[in-house]
C-alpha positions as CSV (number, residue, x, y, z in Angstrom):
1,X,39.8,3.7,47.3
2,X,36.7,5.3,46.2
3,X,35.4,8.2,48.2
4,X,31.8,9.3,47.9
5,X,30.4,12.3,50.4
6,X,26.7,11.7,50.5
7,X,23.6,13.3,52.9
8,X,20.1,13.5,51.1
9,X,21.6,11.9,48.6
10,X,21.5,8.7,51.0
11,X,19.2,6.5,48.8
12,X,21.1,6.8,45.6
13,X,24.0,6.5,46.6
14,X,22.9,3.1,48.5
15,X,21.4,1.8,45.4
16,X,24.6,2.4,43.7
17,X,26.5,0.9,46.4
18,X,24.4,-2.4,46.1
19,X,25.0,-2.7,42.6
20,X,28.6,-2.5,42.9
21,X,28.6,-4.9,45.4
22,X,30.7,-7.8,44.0
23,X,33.5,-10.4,44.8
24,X,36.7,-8.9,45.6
25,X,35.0,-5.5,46.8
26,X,34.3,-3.4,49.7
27,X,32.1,-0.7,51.1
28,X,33.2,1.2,54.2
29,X,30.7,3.7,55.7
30,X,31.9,6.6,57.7
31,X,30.1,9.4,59.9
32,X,30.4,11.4,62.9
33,X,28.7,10.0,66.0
34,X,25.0,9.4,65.4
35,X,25.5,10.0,61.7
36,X,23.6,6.9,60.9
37,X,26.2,5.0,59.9
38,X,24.6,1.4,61.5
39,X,20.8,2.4,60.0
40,X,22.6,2.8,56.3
41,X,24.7,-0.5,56.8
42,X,21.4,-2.4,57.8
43,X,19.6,-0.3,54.4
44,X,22.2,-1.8,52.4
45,X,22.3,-5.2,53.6
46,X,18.6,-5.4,53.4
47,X,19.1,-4.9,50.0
48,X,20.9,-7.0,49.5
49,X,19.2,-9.6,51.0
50,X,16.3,-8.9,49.0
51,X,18.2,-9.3,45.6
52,X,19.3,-12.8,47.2
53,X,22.6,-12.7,49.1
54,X,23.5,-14.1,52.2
55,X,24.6,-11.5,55.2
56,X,26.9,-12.3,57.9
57,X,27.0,-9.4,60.3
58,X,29.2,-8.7,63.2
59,X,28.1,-5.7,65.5
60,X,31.4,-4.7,67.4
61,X,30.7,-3.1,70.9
62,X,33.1,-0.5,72.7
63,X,32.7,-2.7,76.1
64,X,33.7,-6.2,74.1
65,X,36.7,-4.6,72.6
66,X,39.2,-6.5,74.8
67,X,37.3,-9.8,75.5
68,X,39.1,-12.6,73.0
69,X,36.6,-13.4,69.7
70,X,33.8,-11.0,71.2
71,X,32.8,-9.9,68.0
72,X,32.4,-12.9,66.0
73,X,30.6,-15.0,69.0
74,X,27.6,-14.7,67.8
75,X,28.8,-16.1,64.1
76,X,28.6,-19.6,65.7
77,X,31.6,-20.9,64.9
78,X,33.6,-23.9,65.1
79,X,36.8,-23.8,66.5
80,X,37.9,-27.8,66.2
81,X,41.1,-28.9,67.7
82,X,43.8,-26.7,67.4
83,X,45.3,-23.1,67.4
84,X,41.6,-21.3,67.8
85,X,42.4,-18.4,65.4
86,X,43.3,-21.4,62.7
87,X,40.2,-23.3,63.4
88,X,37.4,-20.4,63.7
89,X,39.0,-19.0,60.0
90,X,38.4,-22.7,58.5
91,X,35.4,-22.6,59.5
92,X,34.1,-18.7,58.7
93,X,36.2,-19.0,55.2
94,X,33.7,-22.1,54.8
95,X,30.8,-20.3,55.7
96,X,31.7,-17.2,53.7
97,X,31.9,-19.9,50.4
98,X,29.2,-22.7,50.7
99,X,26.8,-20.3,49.2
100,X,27.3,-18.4,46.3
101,X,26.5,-13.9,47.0
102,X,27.3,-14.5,50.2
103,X,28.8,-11.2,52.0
104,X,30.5,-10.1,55.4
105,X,29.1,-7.1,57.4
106,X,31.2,-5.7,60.3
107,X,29.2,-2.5,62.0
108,X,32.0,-0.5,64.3
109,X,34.7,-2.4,62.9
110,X,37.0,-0.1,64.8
111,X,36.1,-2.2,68.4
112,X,36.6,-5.4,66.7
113,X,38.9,-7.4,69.1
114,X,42.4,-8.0,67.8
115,X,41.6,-12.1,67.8
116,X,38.1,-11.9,66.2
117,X,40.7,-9.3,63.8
118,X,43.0,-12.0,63.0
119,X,39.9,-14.8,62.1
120,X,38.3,-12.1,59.7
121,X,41.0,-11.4,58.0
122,X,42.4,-14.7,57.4
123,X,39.0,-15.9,56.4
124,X,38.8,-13.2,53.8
125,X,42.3,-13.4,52.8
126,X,40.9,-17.1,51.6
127,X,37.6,-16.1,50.1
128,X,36.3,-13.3,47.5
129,X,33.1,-12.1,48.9
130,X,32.7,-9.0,49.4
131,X,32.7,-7.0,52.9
132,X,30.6,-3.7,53.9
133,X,32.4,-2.3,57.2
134,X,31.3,1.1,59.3
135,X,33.6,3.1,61.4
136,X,33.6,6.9,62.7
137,X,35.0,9.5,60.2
138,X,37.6,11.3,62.7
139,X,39.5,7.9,63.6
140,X,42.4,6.4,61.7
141,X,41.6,2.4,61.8
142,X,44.9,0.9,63.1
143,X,47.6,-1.6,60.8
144,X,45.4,-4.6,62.4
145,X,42.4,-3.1,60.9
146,X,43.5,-1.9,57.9
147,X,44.9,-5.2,57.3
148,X,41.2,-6.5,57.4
149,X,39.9,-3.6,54.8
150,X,42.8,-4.2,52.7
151,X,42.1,-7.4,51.5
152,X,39.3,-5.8,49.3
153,X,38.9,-3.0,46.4
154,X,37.4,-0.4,48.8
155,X,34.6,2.1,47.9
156,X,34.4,4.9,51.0
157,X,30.6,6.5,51.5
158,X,30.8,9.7,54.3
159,X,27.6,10.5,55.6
160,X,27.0,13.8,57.0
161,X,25.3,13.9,60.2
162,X,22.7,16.4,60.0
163,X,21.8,15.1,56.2
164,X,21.1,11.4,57.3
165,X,20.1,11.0,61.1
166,X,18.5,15.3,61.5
167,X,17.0,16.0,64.9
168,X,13.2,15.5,64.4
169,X,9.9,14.9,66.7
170,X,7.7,11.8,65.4
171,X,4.4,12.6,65.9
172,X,2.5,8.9,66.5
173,X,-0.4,7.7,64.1
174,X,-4.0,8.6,65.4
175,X,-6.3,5.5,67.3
176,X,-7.4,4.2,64.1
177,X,-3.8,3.0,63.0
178,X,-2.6,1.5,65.7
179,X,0.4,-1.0,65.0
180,X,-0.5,-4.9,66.5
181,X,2.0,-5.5,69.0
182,X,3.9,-7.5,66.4
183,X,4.4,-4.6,64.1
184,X,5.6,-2.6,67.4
185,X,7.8,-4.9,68.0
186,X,9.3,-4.8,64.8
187,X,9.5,-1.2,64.6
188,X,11.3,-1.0,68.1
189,X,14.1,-3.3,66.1
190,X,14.0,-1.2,62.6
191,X,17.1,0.7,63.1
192,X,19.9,-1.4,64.5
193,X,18.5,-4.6,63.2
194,X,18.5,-5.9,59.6
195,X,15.3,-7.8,58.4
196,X,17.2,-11.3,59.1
197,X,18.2,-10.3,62.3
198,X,14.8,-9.1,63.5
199,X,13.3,-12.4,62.0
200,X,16.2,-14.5,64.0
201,X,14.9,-12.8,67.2
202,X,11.3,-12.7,66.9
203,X,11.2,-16.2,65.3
204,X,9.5,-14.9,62.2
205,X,10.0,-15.3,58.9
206,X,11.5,-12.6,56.6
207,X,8.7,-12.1,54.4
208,X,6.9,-11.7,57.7
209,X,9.2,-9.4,58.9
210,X,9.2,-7.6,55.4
211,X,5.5,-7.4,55.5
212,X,4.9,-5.8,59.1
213,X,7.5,-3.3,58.1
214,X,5.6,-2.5,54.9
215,X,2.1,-2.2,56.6
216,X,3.5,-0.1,59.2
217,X,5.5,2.3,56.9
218,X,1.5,2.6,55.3
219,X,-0.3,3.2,58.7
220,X,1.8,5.6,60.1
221,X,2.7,7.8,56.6
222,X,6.5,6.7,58.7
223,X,9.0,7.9,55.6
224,X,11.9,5.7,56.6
225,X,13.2,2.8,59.2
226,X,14.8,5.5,61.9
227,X,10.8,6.4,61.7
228,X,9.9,3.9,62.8
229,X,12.3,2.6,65.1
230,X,10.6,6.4,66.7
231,X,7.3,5.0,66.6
232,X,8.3,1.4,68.1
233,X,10.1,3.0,70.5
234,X,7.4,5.8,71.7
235,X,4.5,2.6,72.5
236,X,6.8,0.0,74.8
């Protein structure tokens, strides 16, 4: 395991991330609470995206943690007759190697449920792409998810609090750039969304998606997506 502490540094060190992105490999972002580490998965699967791979992302909630294949629900699987953990790996491990730079993202892996567990890692115990997984800095992952993280070559980025989410006030463009309601919409989804996500849920495309986000970073002089995700947030 590779272990990189970054805070300003963010940027780079996401750029370098994406480059070593690869089959066989791993990325696992720490950070205290509210140290960003969901915005800087999303920043690194967008570019990803970009540079044309295909992201599968699970987003683990605390309140799911116990409820059987929570986490990959929203994956779509199917689960054809059969022992289910069995059937949904077939069927992710198939998913994870139709296409070729395909990746697996799991934000929070830490509240991953222990069945959605065992289909992720059997699925990427048959498959090489590579997986990007989040999880708080002060918690030991347990031998079910370690077992998951395992199956890759793993690079570990920490990111400092204070250096990647700091406690700021956005001050809201003046009348004469005000966001469509599209582009506020978009902004309200900047931070815990990635660009196919927010295109998925608005029924947009991503270019479209890629394109309100660009004029909105130019109206408001925004610097960054937790900007704003401010800004979105501040006009619903």
């Amino acid at each position: 395991m590779v272990h990189r502490e970054t805070g300003s540094r963010f940027e780079t060190e996401a750029d370098e991330a994406v480059e070593q992105i690869g089959p066989g490999r791993s990325l696992r972002i720490i950070s205290s609470p509210g140290g960003g580490r969901s915005a800087a998965l999303n920043s690194i699967v967008n570019r990803l995206e970009r540079t044309g791979h295909t992201a599968f992302v699970v987003r683990a909630l605390r309140t799911h943690r116990n409820i059987p294949y929570s986490a990959i629900a929203r994956l779509d699987l199917r689960a054809e007759p059969g022992h289910p953990v069995l059937r949904l790996a077939d069927d992710l491990t198939a998913q994870l190697t139709v296409k070729p730079r395909t990746l697996l993202a799991i934000d929070d892996i830490h509240h991953v449920d222990p069945y959605s567990l065992a289909v992720i890692e059997d699925a990427l115990r048959r498959s090489n792409c590579p997986l990007i997984t989040t999880a708080p800095d002060d918690l030991e992952l347990t031998s079910d998810h370690l077992a998951v993280t395992s199956t890759r070559s793993e690079t570990l980025i920490s990111l400092p609090a204070a250096a990647v989410v700091p406690t700021r006030k956005v001050r809201l463009p003046p009348p004469q750039y005000e966001l469509t309601p599209r582009e506020t919409e978009v902004c309200a989804l900047a931070r815990h969304c990635t660009n196919l996500e927010i295109a998925n849920r608005l029924h947009l495309s991503v270019r479209t998606v890629e394109n309100h986000i660009s004029n909105a970073l130019r109206k408001t002089g925004a610097s960054s997506r937790l900007d704003l995700f401010d800004l979105g947030q501040g006009r619903r």
